[in-house]
N, C-alpha and C positions, 0 to 999 in steps of 0.2 A: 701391902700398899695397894690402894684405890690406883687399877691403870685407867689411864686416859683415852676417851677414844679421839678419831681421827682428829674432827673436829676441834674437840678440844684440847689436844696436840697444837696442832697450826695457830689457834688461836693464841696458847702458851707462847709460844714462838715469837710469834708477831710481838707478844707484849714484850717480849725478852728482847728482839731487833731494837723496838722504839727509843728503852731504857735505853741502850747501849748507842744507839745513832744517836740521840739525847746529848749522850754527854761527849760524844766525839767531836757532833756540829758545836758543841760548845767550847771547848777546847782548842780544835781545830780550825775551825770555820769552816762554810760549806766547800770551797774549793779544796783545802789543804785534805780534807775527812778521805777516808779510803775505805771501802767497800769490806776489804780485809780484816782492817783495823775492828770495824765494827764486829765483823762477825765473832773475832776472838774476843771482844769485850761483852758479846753475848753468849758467849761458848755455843756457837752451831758454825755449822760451815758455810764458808762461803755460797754453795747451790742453796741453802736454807734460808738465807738472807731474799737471796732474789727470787724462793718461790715466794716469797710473801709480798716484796716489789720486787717491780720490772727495771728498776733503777735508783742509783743517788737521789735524782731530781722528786720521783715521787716520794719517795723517803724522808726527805727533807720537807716537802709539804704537809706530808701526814703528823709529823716530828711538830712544825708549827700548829696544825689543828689541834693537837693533843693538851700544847700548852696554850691556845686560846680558849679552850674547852676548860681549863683549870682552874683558869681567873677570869671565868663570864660571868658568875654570880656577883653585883655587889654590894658591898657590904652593908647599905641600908638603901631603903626603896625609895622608887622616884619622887620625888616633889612637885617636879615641874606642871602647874596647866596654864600652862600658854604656847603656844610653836615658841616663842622669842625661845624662853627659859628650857624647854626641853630640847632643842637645835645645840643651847650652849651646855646644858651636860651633857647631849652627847657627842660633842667636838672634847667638851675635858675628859671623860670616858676614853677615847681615841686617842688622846696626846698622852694620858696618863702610861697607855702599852709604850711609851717612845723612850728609846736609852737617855740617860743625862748625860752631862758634859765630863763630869768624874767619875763616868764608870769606865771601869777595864775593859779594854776589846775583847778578851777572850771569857767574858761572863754569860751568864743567862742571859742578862738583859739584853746584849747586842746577839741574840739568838739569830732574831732575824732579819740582820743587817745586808742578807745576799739574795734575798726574796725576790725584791722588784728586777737586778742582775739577770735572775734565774728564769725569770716571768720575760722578760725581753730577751732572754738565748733564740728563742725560735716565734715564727710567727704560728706557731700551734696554739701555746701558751699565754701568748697576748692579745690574741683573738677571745680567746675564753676567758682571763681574765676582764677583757674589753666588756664583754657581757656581763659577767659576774658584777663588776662596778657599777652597769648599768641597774643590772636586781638589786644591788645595796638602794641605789638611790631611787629607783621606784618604790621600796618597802618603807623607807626611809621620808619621803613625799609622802608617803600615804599616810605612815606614824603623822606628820606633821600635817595633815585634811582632819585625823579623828581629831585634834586639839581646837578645830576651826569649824566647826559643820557647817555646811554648806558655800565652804570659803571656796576659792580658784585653785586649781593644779597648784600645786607644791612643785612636783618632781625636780623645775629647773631651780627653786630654790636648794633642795638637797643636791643635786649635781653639783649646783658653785659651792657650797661646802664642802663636798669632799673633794673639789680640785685645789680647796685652799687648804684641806688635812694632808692628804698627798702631799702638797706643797711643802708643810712642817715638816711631814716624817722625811722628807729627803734630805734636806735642808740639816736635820736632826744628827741624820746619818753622813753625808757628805763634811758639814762644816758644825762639828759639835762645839755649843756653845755660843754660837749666832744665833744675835736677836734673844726673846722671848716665846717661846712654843706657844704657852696659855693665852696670848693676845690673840691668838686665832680663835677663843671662844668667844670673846668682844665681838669680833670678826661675824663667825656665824651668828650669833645673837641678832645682830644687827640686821645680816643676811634675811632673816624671818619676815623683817618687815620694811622689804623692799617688796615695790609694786613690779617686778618681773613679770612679762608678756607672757603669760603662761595657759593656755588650752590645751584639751585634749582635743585632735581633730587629726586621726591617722587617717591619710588621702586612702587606701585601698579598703578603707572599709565598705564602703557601698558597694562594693565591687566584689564581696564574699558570697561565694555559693552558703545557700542553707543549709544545715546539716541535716544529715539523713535521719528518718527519724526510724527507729529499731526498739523492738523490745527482747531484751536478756536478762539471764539474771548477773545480778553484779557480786561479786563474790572479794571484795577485796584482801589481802596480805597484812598481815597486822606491822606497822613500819611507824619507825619516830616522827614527831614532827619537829624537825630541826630546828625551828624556829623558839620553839616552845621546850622543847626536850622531854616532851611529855607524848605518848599515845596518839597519834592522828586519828582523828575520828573521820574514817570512812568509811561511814553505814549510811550520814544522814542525806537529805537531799542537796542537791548542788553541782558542783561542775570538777570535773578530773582533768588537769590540763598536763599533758605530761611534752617536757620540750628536753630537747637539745641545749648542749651548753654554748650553741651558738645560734640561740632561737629564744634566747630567755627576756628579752626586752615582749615578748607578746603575753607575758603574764598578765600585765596592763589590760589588755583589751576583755581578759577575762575576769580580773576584780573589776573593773567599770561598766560592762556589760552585764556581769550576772545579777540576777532580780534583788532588792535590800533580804539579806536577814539569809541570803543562802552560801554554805558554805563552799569557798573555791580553796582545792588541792593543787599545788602544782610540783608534779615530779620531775627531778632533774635527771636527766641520765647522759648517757657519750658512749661511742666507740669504744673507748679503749678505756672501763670506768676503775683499771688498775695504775693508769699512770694520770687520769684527769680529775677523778672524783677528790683523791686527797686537797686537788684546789679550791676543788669547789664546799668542801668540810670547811676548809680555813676562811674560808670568804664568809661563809651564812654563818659559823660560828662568831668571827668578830661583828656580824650585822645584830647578831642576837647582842651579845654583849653589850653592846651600843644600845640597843634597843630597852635594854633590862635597865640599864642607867638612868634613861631617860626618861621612857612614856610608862603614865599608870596603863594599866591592862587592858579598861575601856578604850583607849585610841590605840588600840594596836588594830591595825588591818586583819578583814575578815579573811587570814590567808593563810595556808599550812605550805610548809615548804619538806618534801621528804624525799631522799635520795636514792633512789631507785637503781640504784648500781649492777643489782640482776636482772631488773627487768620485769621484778616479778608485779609490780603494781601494772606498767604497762601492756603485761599478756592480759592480767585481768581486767584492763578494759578492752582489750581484741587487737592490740598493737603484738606482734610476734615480733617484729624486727624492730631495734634502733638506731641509731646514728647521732653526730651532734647539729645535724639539721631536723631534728625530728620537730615536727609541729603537729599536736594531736589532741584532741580533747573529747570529753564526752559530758552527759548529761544524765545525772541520778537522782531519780524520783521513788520512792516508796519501795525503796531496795531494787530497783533494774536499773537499768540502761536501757533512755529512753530516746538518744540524740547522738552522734557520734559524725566528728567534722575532721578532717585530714589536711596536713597542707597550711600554707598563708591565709591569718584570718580563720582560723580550725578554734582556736580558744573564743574569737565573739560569737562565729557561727554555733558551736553548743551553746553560748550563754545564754543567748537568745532565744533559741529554737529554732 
């Protein structure tokens, strides 16, 4: 018998945890589920469970990425060119994850009926969440500018969309069987093309120090692009913005500032990337998902989203420490590091120079 090394030990594990928290949160629901329970339905012990999480809470997150990761492919390719038509497949993409009125409580489908609960137990979690919602609909806005060249900001059109998808899946979950879910793609359809006041014109930008300009070599960490689920390509020129998961609304300042045709990274990291990253997997995977539904390939935003959980993208652009205030960016030209900005206004200061 092939033994395992450490590595691929733990990672066994972890598969063996998910299966097992899987079908507990399903069974049980996320409150009733027990720590214990899982472990003997994955045969490890209890300390085995929670070297791999720190918690129920993360577990359950990670539990929901796993299954949005499942079903993000689908089953035939976009149609839509217009914002109207790609706004309303990706609201029915959205409604279609939502449990029906005749399903059992205790199935898959109501998997994740204790999500938004769990997201509002602490203001940790709906902080970060707050932001996360805000990257859906800044990616989401931008999807919706490639369908329109040269149109106005999007982004508050995608925000009122997903306060009215929000609105269903509660709606869904609270009182099933109320109303019509799919009318909320009429709904965003419509949303497309309302003349909404919409600029880009963040007040402290004139107000950013330029970044420093430095020459390194730039060595990046081979890491997915979440977005894409494909390879990040971080050799070419462009801009590395690496932020905090309560800093993530200034990704904006670095796709609108960086020059046409260069490519911008944005790394997410946190403090604590064993209890907050799994939120942040479940978030950009259902944004992908949505995204895959809707927009052909050409109007996807020139933007790579890859989760940096150890940091190791952020040492290689000269950041040692993070946080989830981190605001940090740099600038690569012809394999170096030619620009590097810290701080509020850190992603336009690299874009620019």
């Amino acid at each position: 018998m092939v033994r395992r090394s450490r590595a691929e030990s733990q990672e066994h594990n972890r598969a063996k945890v998910l299966v097992a928290a899987r079908a507990e949160f399903t069974e049980r629901g996320f409150r009733d589920a027990k720590i214990d329970q899982i472990a003997e339905r994955a045969e490890l012990t209890r300390g085995a469970v929670y070297s791999n999480f720190p918690g129920k809470q993360a577990l359950y997150f990670a539990v929901l990425a796993e299954v949005a990761a499942e079903s993000a492919e689908p089953p035939y390719p976009p149609t839509a060119r217009t914002a109207e038509a790609a706004l309303g497949d990706f609201a029915r993409a959205w409604l279609a994850r939502l449990p029906l009125a005749t399903d059992e409580q205790r199935t898959a489908a109501r998997l994740g009926r204790d999500l938004l609960p769990e997201i509002l137990s602490g203001e940790r979690t709906s902080r970060v969440y707050a932001q996360l919602t805000g990257l859906t609909a800044i990616v989401l806005g931008l999807a919706l500018e490639g369908l329109r060249p040269g149109a106005a900001r999007m982004v508050r059109v995608a925000e009122t969309a997903l306060t009215a998808l929000h609105g269903a899946g509660q709606l869904a979950a609270a009182a099933p069987g109320f109303g019509e879910p799919f009318t909320m793609v009429t709904v965003c359809e419509a949303l497309a093309g309302l003349g909404l006041d919409d600029e880009w014109r963040p007040a402290h930008l004139p107000f950013v120090p330029k970044a420093r300009t430095v020459d390194e070599p730039w060595s990046p960490p081979a890491l997915p692009d979440a977005l894409r689920a494909e390879p990040a390509r971080l050799g070419g020129d462009g801009v590395v913005a690496v932020l905090g998961l309560h800093r993530l609304a200034a990704l904006e300042e670095a796709v609108r500032a960086a020059p046409a045709g260069a490519q911008v990274t944005v790394a997410l990291v946190t403090g604590t990337p064993d209890e907050l990253a799994p939120l942040a997997r479940l978030v950009v995977t259902e944004l992908r998902a949505g995204l895959l539904a809707a927009f052909p390939a050409p109007a996807w935003p020139r933007l790579q989203l890859v989760h940096d959980d150890t940091g190791a993208l952020a040492a290689a652009a000269g950041l040692p420490a993070r946080s989830d205030a981190t605001e940090f960016a740099v600038r690569i030209a012809d394999g170096r590091i030619v620009a590097r900005a810290d701080g509020y206004g850190a992603c336009h200061a690299a874009a620019v120079g």
